[in-house]
N, C-alpha and C positions, 0 to 999 in steps of 0.2 A: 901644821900651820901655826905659826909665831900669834901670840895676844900680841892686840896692839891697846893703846889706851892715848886720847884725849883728851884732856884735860885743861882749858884755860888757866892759864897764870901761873901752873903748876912745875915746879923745877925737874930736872934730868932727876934728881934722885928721889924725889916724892914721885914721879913715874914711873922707876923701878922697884921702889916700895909697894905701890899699887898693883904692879905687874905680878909682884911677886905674891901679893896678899888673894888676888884672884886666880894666880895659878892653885894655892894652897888647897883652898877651896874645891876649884875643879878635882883636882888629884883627891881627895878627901872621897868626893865621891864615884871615882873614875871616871870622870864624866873628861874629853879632848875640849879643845879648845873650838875646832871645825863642828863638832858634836853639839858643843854647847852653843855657839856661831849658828847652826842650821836649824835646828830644832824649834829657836826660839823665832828666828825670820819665818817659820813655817807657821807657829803660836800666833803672832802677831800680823800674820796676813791671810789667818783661817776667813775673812769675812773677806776675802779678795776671789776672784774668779781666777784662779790660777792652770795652769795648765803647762806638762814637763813635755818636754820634746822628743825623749828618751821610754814615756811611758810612764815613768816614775809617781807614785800617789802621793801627792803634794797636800792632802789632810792631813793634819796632825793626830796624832795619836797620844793614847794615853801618856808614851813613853817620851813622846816630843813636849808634853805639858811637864813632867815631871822634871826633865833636864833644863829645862827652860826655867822653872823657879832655881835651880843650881845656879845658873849661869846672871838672875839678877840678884841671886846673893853674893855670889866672883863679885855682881860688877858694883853692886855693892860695897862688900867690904876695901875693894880697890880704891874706889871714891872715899871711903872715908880713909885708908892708908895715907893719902895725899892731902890728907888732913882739911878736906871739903863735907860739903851736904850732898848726899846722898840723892832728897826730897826733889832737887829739881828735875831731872830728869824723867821721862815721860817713856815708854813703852815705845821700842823704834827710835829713839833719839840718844839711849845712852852711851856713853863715852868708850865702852869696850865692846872692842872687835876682834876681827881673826884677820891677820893678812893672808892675802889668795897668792902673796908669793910663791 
């Protein structure tokens, strides 16, 4: 699944910079894009009553906390690629995704 990225005011090619700064990243620590995408939705909604329909154990694990700081350095270094602040962004709101394409 494709990074997507966000970014107010941001041009087509500071979006590509970005995209490209956070795929670096991911790839650096082999961590997917869907990997880095789910682990962190799991991190940040461990205080959620959640429940899989599949069975599936929707607690995060050690290994979903560890991909998860990966993935807000991606989204990190993305946001600054595109030549922004990093800082606003809040846990659940930041600018990089994964399409479910």
């Amino acid at each position: 699944m494709p990074l997507t990225l966000e970014i107010p005011g941001a041009s087509p090619t500071e979006i590509q910079r970005g995209l490209a700064a956070a795929q670096a990243i991911l790839d650096m620590y082999g961590v997917t894009a869907e990997q880095g995408d789910y682990s962190t939705w799991k991190v940040e909604n461990a205080h959620e009553p959640l429940y899989s329909l599949d069975g599936e154990d929707l607690e995060p694990i050690k290994e979903d906390e560890r991909i998860s700081v990966i993935w807000y350095r991606a989204q990190a270094a993305a946001v600054k690629a595109c030549g922004k602040d990093p800082a606003p962004y809040e846990p659940g709101e930041g600018p990089l995704g994964c399409s479910r394409d």
